[in-house]
Every structure is written in structure tokens, then in C-alpha cells.
C-alpha positions in Angstrom: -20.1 -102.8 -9.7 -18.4 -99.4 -8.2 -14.9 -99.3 -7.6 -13.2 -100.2 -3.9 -9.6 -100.1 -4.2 -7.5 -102.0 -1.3 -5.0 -98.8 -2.1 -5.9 -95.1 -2.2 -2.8 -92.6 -2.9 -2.9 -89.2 -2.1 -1.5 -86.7 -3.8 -1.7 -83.0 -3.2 -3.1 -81.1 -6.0 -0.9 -78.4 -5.2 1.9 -80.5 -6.2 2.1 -81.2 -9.3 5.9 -82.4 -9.1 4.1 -85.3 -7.3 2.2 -86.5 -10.1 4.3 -88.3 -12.0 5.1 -90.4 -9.5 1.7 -91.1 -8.1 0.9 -92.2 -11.9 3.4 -94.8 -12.1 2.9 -95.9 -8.1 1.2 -99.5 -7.4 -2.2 -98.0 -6.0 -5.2 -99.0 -6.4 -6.7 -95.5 -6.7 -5.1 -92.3 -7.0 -7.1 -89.6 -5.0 -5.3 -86.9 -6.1 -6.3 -83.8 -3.6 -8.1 -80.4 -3.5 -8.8 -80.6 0.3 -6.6 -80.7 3.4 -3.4 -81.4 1.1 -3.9 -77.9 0.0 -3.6 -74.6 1.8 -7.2 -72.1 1.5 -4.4 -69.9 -1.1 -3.5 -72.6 -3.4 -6.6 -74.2 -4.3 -8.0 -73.1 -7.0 -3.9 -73.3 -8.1 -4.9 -77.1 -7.2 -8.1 -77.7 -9.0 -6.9 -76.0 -11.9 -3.4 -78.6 -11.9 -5.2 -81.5 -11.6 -7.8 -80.6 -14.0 -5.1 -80.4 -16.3 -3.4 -83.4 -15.8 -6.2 -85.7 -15.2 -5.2 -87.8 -18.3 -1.5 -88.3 -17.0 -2.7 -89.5 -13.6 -4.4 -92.1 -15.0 -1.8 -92.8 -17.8 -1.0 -96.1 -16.5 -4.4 -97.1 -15.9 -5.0 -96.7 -12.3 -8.7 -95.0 -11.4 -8.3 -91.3 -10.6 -10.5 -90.0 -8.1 -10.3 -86.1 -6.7 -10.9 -85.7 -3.4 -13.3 -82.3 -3.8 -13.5 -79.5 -1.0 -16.4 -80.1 1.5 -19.9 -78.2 0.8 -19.5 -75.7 3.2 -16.7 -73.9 2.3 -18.3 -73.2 -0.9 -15.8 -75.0 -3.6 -17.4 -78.1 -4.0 -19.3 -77.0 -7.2 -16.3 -75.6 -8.9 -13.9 -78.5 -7.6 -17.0 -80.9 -9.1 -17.4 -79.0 -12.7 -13.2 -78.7 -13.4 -12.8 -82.2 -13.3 -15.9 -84.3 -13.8 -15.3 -86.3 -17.5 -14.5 -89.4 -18.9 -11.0 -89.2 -16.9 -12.3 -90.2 -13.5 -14.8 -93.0 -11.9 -15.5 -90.9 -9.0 -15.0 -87.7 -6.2 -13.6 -88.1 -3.0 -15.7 -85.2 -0.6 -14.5 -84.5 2.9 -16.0 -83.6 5.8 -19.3 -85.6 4.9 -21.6 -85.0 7.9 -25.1 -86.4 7.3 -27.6 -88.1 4.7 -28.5 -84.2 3.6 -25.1 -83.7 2.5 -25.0 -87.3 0.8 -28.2 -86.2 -1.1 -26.9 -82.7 -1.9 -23.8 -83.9 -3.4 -25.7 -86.5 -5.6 -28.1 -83.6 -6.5 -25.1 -81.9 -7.9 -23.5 -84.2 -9.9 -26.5 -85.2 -11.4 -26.7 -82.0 -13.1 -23.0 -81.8 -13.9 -23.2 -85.2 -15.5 -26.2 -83.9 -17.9 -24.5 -81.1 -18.6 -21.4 -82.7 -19.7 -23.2 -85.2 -21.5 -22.2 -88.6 -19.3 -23.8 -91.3 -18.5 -26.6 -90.4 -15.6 -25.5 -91.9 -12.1 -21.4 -93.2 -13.7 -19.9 -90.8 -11.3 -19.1 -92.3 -8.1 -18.9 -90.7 -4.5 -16.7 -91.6 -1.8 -17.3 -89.7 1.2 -15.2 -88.8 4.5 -16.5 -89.9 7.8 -14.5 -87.9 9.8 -16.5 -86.4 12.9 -18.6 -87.3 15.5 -21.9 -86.1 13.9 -21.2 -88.4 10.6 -20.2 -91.3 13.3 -23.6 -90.8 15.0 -25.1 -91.3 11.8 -23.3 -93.5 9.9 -25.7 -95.9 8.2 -27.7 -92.9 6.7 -24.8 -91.3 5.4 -23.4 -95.0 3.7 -27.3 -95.6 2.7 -27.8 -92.2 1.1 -27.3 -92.6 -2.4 -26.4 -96.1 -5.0 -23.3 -93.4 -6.1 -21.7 -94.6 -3.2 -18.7 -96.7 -4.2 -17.1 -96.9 -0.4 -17.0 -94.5 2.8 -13.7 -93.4 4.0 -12.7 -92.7 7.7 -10.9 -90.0 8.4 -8.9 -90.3 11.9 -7.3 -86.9 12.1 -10.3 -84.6 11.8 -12.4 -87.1 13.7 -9.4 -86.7 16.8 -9.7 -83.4 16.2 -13.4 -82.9 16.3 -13.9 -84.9 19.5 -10.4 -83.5 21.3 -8.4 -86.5 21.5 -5.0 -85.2 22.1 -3.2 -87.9 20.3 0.4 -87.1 21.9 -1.3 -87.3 25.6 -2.3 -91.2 24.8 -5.8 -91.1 23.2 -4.9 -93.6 20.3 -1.1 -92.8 20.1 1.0 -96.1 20.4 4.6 -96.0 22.7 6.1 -97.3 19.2 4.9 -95.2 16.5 2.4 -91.9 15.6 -0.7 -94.0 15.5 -2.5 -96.9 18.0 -4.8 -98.8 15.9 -6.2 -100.5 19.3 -6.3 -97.3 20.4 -10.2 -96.8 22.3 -10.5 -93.2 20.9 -10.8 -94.2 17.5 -12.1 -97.9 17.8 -15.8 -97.1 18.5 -15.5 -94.8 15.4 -14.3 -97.6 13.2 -16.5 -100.0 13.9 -19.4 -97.8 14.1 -18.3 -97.5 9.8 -17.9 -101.1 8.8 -21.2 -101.9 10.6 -23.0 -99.2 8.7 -21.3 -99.8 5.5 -21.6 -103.9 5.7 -25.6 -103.0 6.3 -25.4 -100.4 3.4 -24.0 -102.6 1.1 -20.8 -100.6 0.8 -17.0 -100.2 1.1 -15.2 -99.1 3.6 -12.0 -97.5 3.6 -9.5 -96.7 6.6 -7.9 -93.6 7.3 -4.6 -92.8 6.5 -1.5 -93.9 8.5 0.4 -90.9 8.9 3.6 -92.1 10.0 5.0 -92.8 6.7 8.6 -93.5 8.0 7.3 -96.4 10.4 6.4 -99.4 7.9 6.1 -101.4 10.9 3.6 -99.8 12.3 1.6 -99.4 9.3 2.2 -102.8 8.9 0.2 -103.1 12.1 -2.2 -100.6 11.5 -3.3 -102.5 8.3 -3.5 -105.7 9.6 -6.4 -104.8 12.7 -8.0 -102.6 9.9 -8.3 -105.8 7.6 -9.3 -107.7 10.6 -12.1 -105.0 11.4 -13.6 -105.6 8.4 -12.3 -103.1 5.9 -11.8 -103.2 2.6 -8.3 -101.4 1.9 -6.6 -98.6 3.6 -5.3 -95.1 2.0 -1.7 -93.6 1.6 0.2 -90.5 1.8 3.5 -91.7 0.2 4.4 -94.3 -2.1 6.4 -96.7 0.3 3.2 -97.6 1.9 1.4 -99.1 -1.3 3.2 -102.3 -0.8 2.6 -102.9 2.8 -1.5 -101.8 2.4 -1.4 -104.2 -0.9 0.1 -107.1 1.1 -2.4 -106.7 4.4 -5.6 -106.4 2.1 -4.7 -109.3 -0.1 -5.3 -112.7 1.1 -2.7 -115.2 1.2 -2.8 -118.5 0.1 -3.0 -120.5 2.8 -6.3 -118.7 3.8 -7.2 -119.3 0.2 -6.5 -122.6 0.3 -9.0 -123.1 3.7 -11.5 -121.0 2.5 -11.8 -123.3 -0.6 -11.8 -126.4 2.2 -14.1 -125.4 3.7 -16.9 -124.1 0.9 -16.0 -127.8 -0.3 -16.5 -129.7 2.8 -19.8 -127.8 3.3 -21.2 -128.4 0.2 -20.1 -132.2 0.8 -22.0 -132.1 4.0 -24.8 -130.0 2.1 -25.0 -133.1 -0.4 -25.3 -135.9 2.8 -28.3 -133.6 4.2 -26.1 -132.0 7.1 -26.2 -128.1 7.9 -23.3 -127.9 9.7 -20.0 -130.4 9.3 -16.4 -130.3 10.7 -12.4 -129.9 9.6 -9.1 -130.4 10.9 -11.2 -130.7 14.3 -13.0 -127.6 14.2 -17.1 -127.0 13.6 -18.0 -125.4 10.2 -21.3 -123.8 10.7 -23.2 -121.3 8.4 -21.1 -117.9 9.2 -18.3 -120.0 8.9 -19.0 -121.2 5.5 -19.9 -117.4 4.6 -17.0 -115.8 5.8 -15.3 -118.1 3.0 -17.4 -117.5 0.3 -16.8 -113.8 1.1 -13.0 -114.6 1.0 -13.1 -116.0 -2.6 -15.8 -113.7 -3.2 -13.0 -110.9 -3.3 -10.5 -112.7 -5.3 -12.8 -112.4 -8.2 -13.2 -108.3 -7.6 
């Protein structure tokens, strides 16, 4: 089973300062970066620094996964071939716009993997949905290839790409940098948990950019949670905790999700399909909304 962290950490490969830290910080993943983190100047600077200290990110045991340079600017290949080893499960790749480029990467890292002598298909890929042509075709992209581990969204370049002007009240919140309610940006999301739930895949949310507003990250990862995603990524250490909390259940939904699996296999036993508790119908997507609870527990 491939990876899907509730955490992702950035950190920019052009810091290296910033490693250390991200090492020993309570993420689920550490994506450390070679894309937007980076300025065009410094990035084969970056590739070569996290190459290098691949084995210290991942010191403490947390997954390392580099987020790569997109195809078209014509890194991809070299971002891919500096790191790919033993020391990571997986690439991040931004700017992920169709099934072709899905295919393409796969193609690549096939090749890289044979040449490096791994294990065919062990490398995972974690793409960015992050405009408006990767939106409009979301399932293909999450359906592309079995190397896909989760889909992230990416809120900032898909604002960008579509020309939501975040300060003039496309998804900006009174309260804080980022609405999650806001419209501009709730089509996309649930365009990506529908096509990744059909793909059979993860889905990650986009980065909450505001990292001196826990509150309204706290918000932010709640509605994401509630959407139907499966963990949330971070710019700065202070937000692992709040993302951690939001993504893991708490045990009073454990406990009812347990009630309820067990009155509906009591009901199951008497020959009835649907049965009741505490006054409410369980029906079938009830029951499986459970099971998908506990499900994650054992993840």
C-alpha cells in the first residue's frame, strides 16, 4: 500500500539551514522542495543540497519525498536522477496538467529505477493539481498510473491560473489569508476528492499559507477533513500539530463508529438491512462511512 501522510512539510531545498529541523518535526512526510520554494538561480544549488542530505531528512524516520520541477521547464529529469534511491518512497511533481504528463513521468522513472537497480514500480508519484486544465481533467490525471500514492491540490497556482484576486474576496476570509468556504476554490476541491475517491487514491490539500493564524488553519483543516481529504500540507513546523489533530479521529467518533459497525452486524445477524441507534436510522452508507473510519486507524 503507497504512502498518504495526514502531514506533508515543506522545506525549501535551497535551505538547507531548514533541514534539520524539518527532520526532527512531527510530519507525516517531509516534501523537501526543488520547485516554487526555490528561485530559477538556486535550483540546481537545491537539487544538489537535498541530494546530499537525503539520509539526514529521513534520520528520524519520517518518508522523504522531493517535490521535483514540473516537465516543462526541463529539470524534471535531472531533479528525478539526483535523488531517486533507497532514501525516498516517492517525488512530488508540480504543475501536473493531464494524463500525458502522468504517463510521461511514470515513463521516466521507470527507466531511472532500472538504471539504479530498484525495485520496478517502488517509486511513488504524487502529483500537483493546481490549474484549471488538471481540474477539468481530474480523474484521468488520478487514474493515470498505480504509482500514484495521492494527488495534491495546489490553491495558489490554481488562483493564479484562473485570476482569482484573493485580496479582492475570491476565497479570502475577513479573519485570516485563506477562506476555505471560499466558492473560487470549492468547485476545484471537490472536483479532486471525487476523482481521487473513483481512482482509488489520496488526496491531499493545499497548503495554508498563513502560518501565523493557527486559527484559521485550524479551520481550514477541519472543512478539508470534512471534504473528504486525507491530510493537509505545511509550510512551517507550528502547523504539524493542528493538521495532525484535524486528520485524526477522536475518540468519541471512534467509539460510534465501532457502535454502529456492531449494531449493524447485530441487525445483519436478525436478517435486517438497515437498523437504528440513539434514535437515528443506520442504513448501508452509514455503516460504510464507519468501516472507512476504523478503516484508517489501521493505516
Amino acid at each position: 500500500m503507497r504512502l498518504v501522510p495526514k502531514s506533508v512539510l515543506f522545506v525549501p531545498g535551497n535551505r538547507p539551514d531548514m533541514f534539520e529541523k524539518a527532520a526532527i518535526a512531527a510530519a507525516g512526510a517531509i516534501f523537501p522542495d526543488m520547485e516554487d520554494a526555490v528561485p530559477f538561480g538556486e535550483k540546481t544549488a537545491a537539487r544538489r543540497d537535498i541530494a546530499a542530505n537525503l539520509e539526514n531528512l529521513g534520520s528520524r524516520g519520517t518518508p522523504v519525498i522531493p517535490r521535483l520541477n514540473s516537465l516543462d521547464t526541463g529539470l524534471f529529469d535531472e531533479d528525478l536522477e539526483a535523488v531517486i534511491g533507497p532514501l525516498i518512497v516517492g517525488v512530488s511533481v508540480g504543475k501536473v496538467r493531464s494524463a500525458g504528463d502522468v504517463r510521461r513521468i511514470d515513463s521516466i522513472i521507470t527507466a531511472s529505477e532500472r538504471r539504479n537497480g530498484l525495485q520496478p514500480g517502488i517509486i511513488s508519484i504524487y502529483p500537483w493539481i493546481e490549474t484549471a486544465r488538471a481540474i477539468a481533467h481530474a480523474y484521468e490525471v488520478c487514474s493515470a498510473s498505480s504509482r500514484i500514492a495521492a494527488v495534491c491540490f495546489g490553491a495558489e497556482d490554481f488562483s493564479a491560473d484562473v485570476g482569482i484576486a484573493k485580496d479582492l474576496g475570491g476565497w479570502a476570509a475577513s479573519t485570516s489569508s485563506d477562506d476555505p468556504n471560499g466558492p473560487s476554490v470549492a468547485h476545484a476541491r471537490g472536483e479532486i476528492i471525487a476523482a481521487s475517491v473513483s481512482a482509488r487514491v489520496g488526496a491531499l490539500d493545499t497548503p495554508y499559507v498563513a502560518f501565523r493564524d493557527p486559527e484559521g488553519l485550524a479551520r481550514e483543516a477541519v472543512v478539508a477533513r470534512s471534504m473528504g481529504f486525507d491530510g493537509k500540507c505545511a509550510i512551517h513546523p507550528a502547523q504539524l500539530e493542528i493538521i495532525n489533530n484535524a486528520f485524526t479521529p477522536q475518540e468519541e467518533e471512534i467509539t460510534n463508529a465501532r457502535r454502529i459497525v456492531d449494531a449493524a452486524d447485530e441487525a445483519e445477524k436478525q436478517g435486517s438491512g438497515a437498523t437504528s441507534l440513539d434514535g437515528k436510522m443506520i442504513d448501508r452508507p452509514t455503516v460504510v462511512r464507519a468501516q472507512n473510519l476504523l478503516a484508517r486507524l489501521e493505516l
